[in-house]
C-alpha positions as CSV (number, residue, x, y, z in Angstrom):
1,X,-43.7,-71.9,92.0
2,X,-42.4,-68.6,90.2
3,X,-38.8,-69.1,90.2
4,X,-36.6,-66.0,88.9
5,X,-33.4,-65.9,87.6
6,X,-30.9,-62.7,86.7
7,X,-27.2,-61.9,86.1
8,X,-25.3,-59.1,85.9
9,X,-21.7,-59.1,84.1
10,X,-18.3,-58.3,85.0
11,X,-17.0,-54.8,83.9
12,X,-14.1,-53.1,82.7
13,X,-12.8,-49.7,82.5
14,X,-11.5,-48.4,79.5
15,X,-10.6,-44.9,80.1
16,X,-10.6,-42.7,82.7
17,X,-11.0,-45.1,86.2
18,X,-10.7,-44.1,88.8
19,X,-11.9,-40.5,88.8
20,X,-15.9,-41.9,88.4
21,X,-15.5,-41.4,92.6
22,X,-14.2,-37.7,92.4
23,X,-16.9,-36.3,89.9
24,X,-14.9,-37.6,86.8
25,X,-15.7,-39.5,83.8
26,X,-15.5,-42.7,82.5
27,X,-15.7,-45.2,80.0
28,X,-16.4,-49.2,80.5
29,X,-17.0,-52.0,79.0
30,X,-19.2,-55.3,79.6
31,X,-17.3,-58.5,80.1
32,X,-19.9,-61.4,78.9
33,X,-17.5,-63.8,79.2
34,X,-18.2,-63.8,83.2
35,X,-21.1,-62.9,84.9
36,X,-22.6,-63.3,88.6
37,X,-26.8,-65.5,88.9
38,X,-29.1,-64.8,91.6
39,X,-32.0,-67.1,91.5
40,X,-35.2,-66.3,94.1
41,X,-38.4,-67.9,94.3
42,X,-41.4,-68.3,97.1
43,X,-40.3,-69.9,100.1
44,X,-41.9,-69.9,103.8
45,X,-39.2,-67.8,105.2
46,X,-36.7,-65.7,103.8
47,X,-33.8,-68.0,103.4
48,X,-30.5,-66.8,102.0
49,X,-28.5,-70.2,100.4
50,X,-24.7,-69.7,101.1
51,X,-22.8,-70.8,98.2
52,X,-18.9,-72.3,97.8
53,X,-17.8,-68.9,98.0
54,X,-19.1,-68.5,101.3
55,X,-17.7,-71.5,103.6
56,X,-16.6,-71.8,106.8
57,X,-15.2,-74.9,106.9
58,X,-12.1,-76.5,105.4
59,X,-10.3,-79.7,105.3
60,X,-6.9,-78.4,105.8
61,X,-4.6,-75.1,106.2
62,X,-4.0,-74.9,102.6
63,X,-7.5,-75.1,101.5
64,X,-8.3,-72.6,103.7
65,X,-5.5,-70.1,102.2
66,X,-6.5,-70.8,98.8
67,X,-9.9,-70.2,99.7
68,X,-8.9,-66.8,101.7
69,X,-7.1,-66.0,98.2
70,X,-9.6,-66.2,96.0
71,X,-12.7,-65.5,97.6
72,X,-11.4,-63.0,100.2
73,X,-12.7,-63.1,103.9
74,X,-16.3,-62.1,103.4
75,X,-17.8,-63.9,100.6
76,X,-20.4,-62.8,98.9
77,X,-23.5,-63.7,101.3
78,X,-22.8,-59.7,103.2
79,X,-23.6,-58.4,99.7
80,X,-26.8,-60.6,99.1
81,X,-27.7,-59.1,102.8
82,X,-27.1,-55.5,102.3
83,X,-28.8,-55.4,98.7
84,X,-32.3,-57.0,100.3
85,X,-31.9,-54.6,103.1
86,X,-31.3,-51.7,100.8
87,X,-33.8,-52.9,98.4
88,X,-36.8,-52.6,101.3
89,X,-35.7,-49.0,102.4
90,X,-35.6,-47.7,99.1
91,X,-39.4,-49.6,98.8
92,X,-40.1,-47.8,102.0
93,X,-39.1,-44.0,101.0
94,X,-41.0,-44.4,98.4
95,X,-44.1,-45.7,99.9
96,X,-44.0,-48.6,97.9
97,X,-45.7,-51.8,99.7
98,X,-44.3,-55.0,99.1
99,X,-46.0,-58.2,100.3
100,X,-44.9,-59.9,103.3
101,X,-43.5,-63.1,100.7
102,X,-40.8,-65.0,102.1
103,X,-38.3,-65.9,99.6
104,X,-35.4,-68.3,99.1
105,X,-32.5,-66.4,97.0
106,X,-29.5,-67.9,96.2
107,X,-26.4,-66.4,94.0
108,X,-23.5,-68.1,92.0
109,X,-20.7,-65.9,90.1
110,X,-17.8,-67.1,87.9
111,X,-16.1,-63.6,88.2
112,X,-12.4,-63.6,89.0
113,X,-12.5,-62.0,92.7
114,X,-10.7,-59.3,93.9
115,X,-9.1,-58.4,90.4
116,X,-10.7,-55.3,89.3
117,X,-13.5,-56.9,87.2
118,X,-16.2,-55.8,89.4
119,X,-17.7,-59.0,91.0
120,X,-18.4,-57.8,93.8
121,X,-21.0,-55.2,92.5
122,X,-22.2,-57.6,89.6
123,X,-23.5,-60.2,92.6
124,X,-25.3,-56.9,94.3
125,X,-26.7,-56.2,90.5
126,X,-27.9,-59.6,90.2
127,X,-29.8,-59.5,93.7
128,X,-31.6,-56.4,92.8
129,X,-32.6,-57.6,89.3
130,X,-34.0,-60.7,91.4
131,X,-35.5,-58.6,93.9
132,X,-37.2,-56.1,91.6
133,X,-38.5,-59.0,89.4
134,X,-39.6,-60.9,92.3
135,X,-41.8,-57.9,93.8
136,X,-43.1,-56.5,90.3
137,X,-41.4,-53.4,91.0
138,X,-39.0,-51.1,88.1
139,X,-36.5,-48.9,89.3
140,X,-35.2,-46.4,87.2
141,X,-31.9,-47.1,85.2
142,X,-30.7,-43.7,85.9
143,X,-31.2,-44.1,89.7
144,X,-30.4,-47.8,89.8
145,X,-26.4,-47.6,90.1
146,X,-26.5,-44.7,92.9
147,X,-28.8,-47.4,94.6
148,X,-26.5,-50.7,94.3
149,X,-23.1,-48.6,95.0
150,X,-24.7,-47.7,98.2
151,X,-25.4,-51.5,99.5
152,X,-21.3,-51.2,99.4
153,X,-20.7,-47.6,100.5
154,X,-23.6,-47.2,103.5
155,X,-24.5,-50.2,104.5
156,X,-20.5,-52.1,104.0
157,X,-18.6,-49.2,104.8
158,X,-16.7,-49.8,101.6
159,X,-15.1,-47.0,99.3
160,X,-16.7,-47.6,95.7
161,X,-17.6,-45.3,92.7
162,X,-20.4,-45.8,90.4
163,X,-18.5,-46.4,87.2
164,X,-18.9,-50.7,88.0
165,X,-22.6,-50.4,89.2
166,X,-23.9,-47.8,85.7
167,X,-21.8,-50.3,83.4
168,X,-24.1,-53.5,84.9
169,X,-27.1,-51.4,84.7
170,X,-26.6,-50.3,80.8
171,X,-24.3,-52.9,79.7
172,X,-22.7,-52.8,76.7
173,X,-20.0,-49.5,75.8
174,X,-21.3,-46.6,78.5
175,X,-19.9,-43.5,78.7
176,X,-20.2,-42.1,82.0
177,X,-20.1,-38.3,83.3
178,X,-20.4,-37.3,87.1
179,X,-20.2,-33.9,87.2
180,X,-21.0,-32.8,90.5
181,X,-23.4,-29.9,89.5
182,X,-25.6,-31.8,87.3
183,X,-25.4,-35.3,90.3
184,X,-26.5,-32.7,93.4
185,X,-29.7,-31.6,90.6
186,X,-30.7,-35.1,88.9
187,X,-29.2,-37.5,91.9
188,X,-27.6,-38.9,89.0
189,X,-24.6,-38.8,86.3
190,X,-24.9,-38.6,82.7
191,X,-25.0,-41.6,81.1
192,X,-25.0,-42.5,77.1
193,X,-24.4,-46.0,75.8
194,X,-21.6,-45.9,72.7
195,X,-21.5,-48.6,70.0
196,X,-19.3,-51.6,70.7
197,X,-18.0,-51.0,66.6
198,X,-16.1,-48.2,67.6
199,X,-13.6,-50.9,69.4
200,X,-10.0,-52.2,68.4
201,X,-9.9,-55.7,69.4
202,X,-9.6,-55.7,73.2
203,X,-8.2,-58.0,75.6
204,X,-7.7,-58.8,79.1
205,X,-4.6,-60.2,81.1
206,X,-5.9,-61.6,84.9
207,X,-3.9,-63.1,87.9
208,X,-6.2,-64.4,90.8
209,X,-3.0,-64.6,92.5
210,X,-2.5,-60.8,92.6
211,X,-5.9,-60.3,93.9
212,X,-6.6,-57.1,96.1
213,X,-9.8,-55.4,97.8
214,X,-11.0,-52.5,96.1
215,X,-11.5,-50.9,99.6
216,X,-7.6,-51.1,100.2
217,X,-7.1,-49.8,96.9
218,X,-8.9,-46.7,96.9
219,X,-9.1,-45.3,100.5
220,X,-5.7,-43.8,101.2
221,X,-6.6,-41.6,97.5
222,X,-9.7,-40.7,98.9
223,X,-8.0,-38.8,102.0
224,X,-5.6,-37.2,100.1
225,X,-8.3,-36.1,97.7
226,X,-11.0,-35.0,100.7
227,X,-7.9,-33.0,102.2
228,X,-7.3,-31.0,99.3
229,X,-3.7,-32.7,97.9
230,X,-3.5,-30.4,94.6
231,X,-1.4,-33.5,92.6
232,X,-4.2,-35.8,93.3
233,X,-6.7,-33.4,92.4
234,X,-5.1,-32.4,89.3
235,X,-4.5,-35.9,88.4
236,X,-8.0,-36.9,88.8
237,X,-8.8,-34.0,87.0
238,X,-6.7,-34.7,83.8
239,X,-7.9,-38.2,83.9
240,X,-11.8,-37.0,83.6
241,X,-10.2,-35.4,80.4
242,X,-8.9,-38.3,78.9
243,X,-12.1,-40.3,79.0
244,X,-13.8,-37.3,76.7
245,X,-11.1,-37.2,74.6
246,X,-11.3,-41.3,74.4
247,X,-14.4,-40.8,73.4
248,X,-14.0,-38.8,70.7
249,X,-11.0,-41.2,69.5
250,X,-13.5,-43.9,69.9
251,X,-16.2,-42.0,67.5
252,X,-13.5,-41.5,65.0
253,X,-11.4,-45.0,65.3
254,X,-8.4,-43.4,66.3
255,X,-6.8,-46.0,67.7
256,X,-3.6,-44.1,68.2
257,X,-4.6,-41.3,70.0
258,X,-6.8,-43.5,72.4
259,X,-3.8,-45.7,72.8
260,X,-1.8,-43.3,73.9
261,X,-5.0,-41.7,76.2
262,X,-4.9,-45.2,78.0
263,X,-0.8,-45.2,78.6
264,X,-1.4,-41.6,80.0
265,X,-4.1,-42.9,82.4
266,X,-2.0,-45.4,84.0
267,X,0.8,-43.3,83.9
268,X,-1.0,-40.5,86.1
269,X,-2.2,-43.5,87.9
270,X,0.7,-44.8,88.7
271,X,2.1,-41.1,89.5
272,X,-0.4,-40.7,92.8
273,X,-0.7,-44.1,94.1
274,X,0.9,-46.7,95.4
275,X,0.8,-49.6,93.3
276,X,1.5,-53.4,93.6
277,X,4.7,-54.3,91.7
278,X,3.4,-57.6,89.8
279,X,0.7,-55.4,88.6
280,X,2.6,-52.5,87.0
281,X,4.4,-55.8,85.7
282,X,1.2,-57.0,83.7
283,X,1.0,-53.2,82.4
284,X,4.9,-53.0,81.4
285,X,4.1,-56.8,79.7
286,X,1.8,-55.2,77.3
287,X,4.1,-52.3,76.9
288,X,6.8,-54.2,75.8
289,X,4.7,-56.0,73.1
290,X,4.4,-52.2,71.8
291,X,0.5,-52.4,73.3
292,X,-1.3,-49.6,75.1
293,X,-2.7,-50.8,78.5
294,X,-3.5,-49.8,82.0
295,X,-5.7,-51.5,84.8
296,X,-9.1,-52.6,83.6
297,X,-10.2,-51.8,87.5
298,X,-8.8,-51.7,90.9
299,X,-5.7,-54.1,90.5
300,X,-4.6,-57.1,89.5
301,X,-6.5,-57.0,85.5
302,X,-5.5,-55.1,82.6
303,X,-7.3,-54.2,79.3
304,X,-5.4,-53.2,76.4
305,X,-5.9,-53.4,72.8
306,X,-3.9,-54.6,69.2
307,X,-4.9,-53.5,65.7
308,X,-4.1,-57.0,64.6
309,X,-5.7,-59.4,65.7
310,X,-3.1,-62.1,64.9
311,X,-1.5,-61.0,68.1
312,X,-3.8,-63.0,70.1
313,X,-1.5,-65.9,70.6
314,X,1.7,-63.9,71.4
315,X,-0.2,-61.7,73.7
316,X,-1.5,-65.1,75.6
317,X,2.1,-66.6,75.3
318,X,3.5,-63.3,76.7
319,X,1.4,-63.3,79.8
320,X,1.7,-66.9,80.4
321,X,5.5,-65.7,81.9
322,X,3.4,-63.6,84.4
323,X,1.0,-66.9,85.0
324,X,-2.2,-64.9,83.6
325,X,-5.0,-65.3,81.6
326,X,-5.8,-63.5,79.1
327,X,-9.3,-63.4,77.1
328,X,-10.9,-61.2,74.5
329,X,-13.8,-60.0,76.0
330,X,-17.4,-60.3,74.5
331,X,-19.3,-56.9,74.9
């Protein structure tokens, strides 16, 4: 029996999220240290295996709660779904055949949920890995993101940009430019992996506990945006421009200057949205350590750096107050 198994890891944005969803740029990082498995092999029928994440049962109130809290009210097995089904109509427009296997697929992920780290895209990047290996079948890198984002955005309904999906697919540093002209001609961004070197020493502060959907995060900025509101535009706007200049901070390890790009982008972040308290907290920890920092996605993580490395266990002490984890994160 050919059994299969992929994995696809948790992401973080550097500089310039969120404006990868309003023809911006971006750059992310990999997060090794978390990661989401799907495993497929032959099986009679097709046969989705629900995992932890994804029960319906519960002993009591509270487990339910907890459950509710870290997991959130869908689960993963909607994602598993919408990838196959996206995976066979992309097969289809392109008039590629794929035997009539059935297949039992299965997925596991140890990625904080609901925090900004991307899980939710890395367990659609898993099942198309799985998928694609599965059926013999390559899809382009370039294409692949556009493809994932929309298991979320046609067939979920839910607002996403690319930025998570094009950082699972190249992995590693990517820097990431979606200028509308050149996306309407190549159906596609711009996309050029950087060199991890070019890093300070990173980390990342979490709190399950502040945990908060990505669609409720973005979709009140995306109709202010679609209806023309000129200081989310221009914000947007500038923060495309701090992701180039990152980069070139990056290439010549100036770690001031890209400090100070990433205290901006929360700061122009903060200026159009409507943020939860405890995490402009997490933020405003780091800030008080004299660190730059700003959220690593949608809410409830933060990535920020220190030239000294020493700093490690008084960063983790520090965030301890807030009840978070922090890690340094394996790219």
């Amino acid at each position: 029996m050919k059994i299969i198994s992929t994995h696809s890891y948790a992401r973080a944005g550097l500089i310039g999220n969120p404006s990868d969803g309003y023809h911006g740029r971006t750059i992310s990082i990999i997060v090794r240290n978390f990661r989401a498995e799907a495993v497929i092999y032959e099986w009679p029928e097709i046969e989705i295996m629900p995992t932890p994440q994804d029960q319906c049962r519960f002993s009591n109130l509270n487990e339910f709660l907890t459950d509710v809290s870290q997991n959130g009210y869908y689960g993963g097995m909607r994602l598993v779904k919408a990838a196959i089904r996206r995976f066979a109509d992309y097969c289809d427009r392109k008039n590629i055949e794929i035997p009539n296997q059935g297949f039992s697929i299965r997925y596991n992920s140890n990625i904080p949920r609901q925090v900004g780290l991307a899980g939710s895209s890395a367990i659609v990047t898993a099942t198309f890995r799985a998928l694609c290996a599965f059926y013999e079948i390559e899809i382009d890198e370039n294409v692949l993101p556009g493809l994932i984002m929309s298991v979320e955005t046609h067939e979920l309904g839910i607002s996403a940009g690319l930025q998570d999906r094009v950082a699972q697919v190249f992995e590693g540093l990517v820097f990431m430019d979606f200028d509308k002209n050149y996306m309407a001609e190549h159906g596609h961004g711009r996309y050029e992996r950087l060199s991890p070197e070019c890093l300070p020493p990173l980390f990342i502060a979490y709190q399950s506990d502040f945990a908060e959907g990505s669609e409720i995060f973005h979709n009140d900025i995306r109709r202010r945006y679609d209806a023309g509101e000129t200081k989310v535009i221009q914000a947007m706007d500038r923060i495309a421009d701090l992701a180039m200049l990152g980069r070139q901070a990056l290439a010549e390890r100036d770690y001031k200057t890209l400090g100070a790009l990433m205290n901006e982008n929360f700061d122009l972040r903060r200026s159009i949205y409507n943020l939860n308290p405890k995490h402009v907290a997490m933020v405003e920890r780091a800030r008080g350590l004299g660190l730059p920092a700003h959220f690593a996605g949608s809410g409830g993580s933060i990535i920020g750096f220190s030239e000294d490395p020493g700093m490690f266990p008084l960063i983790e002490k520090e965030f301890s107050k807030e009840r978070c984890k922090v890690i340094r994160p394996e790219i």
